[in-house]
C-alpha positions in Angstrom: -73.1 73.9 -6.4 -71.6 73.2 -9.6 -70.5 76.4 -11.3 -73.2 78.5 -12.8 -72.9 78.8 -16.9 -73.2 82.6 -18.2 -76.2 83.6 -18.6 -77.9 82.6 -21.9 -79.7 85.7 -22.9 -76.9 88.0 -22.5 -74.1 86.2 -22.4 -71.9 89.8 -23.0 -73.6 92.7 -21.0 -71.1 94.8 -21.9 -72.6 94.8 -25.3 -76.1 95.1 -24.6 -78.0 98.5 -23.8 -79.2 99.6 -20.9 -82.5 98.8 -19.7 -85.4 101.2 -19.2 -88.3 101.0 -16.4 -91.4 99.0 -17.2 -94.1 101.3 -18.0 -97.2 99.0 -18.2 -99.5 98.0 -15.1 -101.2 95.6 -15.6 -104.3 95.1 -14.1 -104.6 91.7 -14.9 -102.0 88.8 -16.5 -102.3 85.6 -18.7 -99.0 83.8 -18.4 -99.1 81.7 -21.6 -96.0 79.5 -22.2 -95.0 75.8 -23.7 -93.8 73.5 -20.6 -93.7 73.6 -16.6 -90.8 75.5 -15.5 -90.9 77.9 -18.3 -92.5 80.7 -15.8 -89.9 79.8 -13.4 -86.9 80.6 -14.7 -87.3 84.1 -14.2 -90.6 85.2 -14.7 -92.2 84.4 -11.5 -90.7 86.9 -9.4 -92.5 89.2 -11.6 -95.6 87.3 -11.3 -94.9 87.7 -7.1 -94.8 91.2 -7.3 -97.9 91.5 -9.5 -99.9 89.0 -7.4 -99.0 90.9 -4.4 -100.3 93.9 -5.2 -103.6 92.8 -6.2 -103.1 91.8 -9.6 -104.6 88.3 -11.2 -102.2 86.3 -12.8 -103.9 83.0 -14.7 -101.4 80.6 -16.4 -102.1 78.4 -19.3 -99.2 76.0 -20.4 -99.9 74.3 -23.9 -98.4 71.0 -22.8 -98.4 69.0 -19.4 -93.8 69.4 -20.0 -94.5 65.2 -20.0 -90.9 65.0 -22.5 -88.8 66.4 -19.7 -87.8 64.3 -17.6 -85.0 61.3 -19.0 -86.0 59.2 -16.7 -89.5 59.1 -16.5 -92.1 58.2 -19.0 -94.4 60.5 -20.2 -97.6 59.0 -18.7 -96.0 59.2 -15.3 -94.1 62.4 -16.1 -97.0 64.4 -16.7 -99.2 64.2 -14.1 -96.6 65.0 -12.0 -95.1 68.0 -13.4 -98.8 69.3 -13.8 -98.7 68.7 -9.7 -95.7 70.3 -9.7 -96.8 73.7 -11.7 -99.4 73.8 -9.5 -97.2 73.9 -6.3 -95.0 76.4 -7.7 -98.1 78.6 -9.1 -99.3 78.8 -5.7 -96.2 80.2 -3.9 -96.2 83.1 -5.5 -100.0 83.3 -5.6 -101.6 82.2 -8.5 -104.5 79.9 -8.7 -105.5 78.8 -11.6 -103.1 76.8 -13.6 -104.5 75.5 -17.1 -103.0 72.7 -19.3 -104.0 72.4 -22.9 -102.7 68.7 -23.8 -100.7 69.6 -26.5 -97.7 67.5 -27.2 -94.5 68.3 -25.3 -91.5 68.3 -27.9 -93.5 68.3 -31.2 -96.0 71.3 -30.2 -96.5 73.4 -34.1 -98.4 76.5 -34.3 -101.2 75.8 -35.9 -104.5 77.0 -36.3 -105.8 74.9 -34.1 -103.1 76.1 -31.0 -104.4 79.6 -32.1 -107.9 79.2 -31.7 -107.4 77.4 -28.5 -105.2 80.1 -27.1 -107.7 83.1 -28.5 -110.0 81.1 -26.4 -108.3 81.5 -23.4 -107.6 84.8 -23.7 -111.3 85.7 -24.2 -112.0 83.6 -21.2 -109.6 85.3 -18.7 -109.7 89.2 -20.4 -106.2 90.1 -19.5 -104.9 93.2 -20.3 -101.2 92.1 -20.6 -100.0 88.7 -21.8 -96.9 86.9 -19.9 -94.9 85.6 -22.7 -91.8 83.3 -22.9 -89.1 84.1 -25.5 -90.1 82.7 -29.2 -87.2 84.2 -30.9 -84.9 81.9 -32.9 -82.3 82.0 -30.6 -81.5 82.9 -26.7 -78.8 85.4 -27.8 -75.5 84.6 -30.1 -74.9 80.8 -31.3 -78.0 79.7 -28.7 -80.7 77.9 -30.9 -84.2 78.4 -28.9 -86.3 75.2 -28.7 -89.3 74.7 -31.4 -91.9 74.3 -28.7 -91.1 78.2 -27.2 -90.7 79.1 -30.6 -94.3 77.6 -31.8 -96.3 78.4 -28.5 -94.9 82.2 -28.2 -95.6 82.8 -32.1 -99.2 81.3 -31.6 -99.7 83.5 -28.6 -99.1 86.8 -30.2 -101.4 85.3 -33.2 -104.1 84.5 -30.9 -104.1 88.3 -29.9 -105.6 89.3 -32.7 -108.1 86.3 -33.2 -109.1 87.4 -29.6 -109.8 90.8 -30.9 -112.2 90.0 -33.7 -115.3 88.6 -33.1 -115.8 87.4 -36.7 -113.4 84.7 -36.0 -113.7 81.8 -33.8 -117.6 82.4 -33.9 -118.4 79.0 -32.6 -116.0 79.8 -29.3 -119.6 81.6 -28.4 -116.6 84.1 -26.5 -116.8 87.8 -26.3 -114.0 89.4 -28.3 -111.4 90.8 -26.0 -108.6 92.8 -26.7 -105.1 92.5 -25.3 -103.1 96.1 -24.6 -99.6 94.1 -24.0 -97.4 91.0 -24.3 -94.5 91.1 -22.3 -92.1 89.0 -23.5 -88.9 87.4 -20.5 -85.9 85.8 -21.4 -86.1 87.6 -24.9 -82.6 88.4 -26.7 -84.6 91.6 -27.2 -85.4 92.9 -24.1 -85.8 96.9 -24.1 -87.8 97.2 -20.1 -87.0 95.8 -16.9 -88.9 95.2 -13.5 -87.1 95.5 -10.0 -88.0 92.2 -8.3 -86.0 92.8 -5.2 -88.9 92.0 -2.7 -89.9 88.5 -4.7 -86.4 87.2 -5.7 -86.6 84.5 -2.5 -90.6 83.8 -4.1 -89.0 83.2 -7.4 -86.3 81.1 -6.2 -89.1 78.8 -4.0 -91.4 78.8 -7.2 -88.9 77.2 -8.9 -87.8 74.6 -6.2 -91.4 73.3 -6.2 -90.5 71.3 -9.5 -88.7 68.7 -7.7 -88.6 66.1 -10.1 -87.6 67.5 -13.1 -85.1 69.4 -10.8 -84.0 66.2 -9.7 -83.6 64.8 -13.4 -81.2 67.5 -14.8 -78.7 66.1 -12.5 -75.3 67.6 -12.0 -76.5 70.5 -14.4 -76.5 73.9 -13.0 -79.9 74.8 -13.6 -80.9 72.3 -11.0 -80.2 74.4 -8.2 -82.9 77.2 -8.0 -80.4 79.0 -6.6 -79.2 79.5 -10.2 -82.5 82.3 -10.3 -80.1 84.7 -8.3 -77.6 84.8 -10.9 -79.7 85.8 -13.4 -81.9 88.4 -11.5 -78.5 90.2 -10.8 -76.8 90.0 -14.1 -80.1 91.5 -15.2 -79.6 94.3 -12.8 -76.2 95.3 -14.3 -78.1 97.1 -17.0 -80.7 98.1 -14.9 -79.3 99.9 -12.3 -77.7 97.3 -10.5 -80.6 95.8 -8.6 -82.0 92.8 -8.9 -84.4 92.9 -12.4 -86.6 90.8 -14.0 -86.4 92.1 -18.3 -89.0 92.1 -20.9 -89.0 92.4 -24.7 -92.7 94.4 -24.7 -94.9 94.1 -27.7 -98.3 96.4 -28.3 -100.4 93.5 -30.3 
């Protein structure tokens, strides 16, 4: 395995606070994010632990992640990395796996992304959204990409378009409110879950997206081993076992 790189979102622990416990149960999760594999790299041992407890977890990904792959084309990429989310949904127990066709790479948050993504949440009712990190950057000198940028931003919108049922009318939706996003991979992460018992779910989650796997090459985050890394540098500030963190936002 080539040498892992530091970990992006804290790429000085030393400098960062210690993380507190999670306080929120969920009772049941909307995973909302921009491509295939965005759940993966980290968030799904979360998703694991919730799923096995009981807990619904739905994910909605704005685009089919049909730019990722170098050497495929997008009509052939896309299909297949939809297969591939799938696959990877199901090992760690989710079922229902929604794509919204927006375009991978040049996604906006826009009204239309908005209403779209109110629309899911009024369909599933979650109380908790499952967020990917739409902060400018991944920590220090990092930029973030537009698309997790764009989809995250429109998410946290959506909440409150969810909530009013004087907007969106013609969804024919009841208004539903969200109590909680949880936000992973966030440069401001405050709260932190053990995922002990799901780190080998997480890991197998991610190793269902074999080809875009396969197209990173000789890069480090090919190897879903990579997961382990980052669950236990996690855990440095969180009591030293592996932990999944999460900036948390009350909508």
């Amino acid at each position: 395995m080539t040498p892992a790189p530091p970990d992006p979102v804290t790429p000085d622990l030393k400098l960062t606070p210690d993380l507190k416990p999670l306080d929120i149960e969920p009772t049941a999760v909307l995973a909302i994010v921009a491509h295939p594999d965005d759940i993966e790299y980290g968030a799904a041992a979360a998703v694991a632990l919730w799923t096995r407890a009981g807990i619904p977890v739905t994910y909605v990904l704005a685009s089919s992640g049909e730019a990722g792959i170098d050497g495929l084309a997008p009509e052939e990429a896309g299909p297949l990395r939809e297969a591939e989310q799938r696959a990877s949904g199901a090992v760690v127990g989710v079922d229902t796996v929604e794509f919204l066709g927006y375009p991978d790479g040049t996604i906006e948050n826009t009204l239309a992304l908005r209403r779209d993504l109110a629309a899911a949440i009024r369909r599933h009712r979650p109380d908790t959204l499952l967020l990917f990190n739409h902060r400018e950057a991944w920590g220090p000198g990092t930029l973030n990409t537009p698309d997790h940028r764009a989809v995250g931003a429109a998410a946290l919108d959506a909440t409150g378009a969810a909530a009013n049922r004087w907007i969106f009318r013609d969804l024919d939706l009841p208004a539903h409110r969200v109590r909680t996003a949880l936000v992973t991979s966030s440069p401001l992460a405050n709260r932190a879950l053990d995922v002990s018992s799901t780190v080998d779910a997480a890991v197998a989650s991610l190793a269902e997206h074999k080809a875009y796997l396969e197209g990173l090459g000789e890069h480090a985050m090919a190897d879903p081993e990579i997961l382990r890394m980052f669950f236990d540098q996690t855990g440095l500030r969180f009591g030293g076992v592996p932990a999944v963190a999460f900036e948390v936002i009350s909508p």
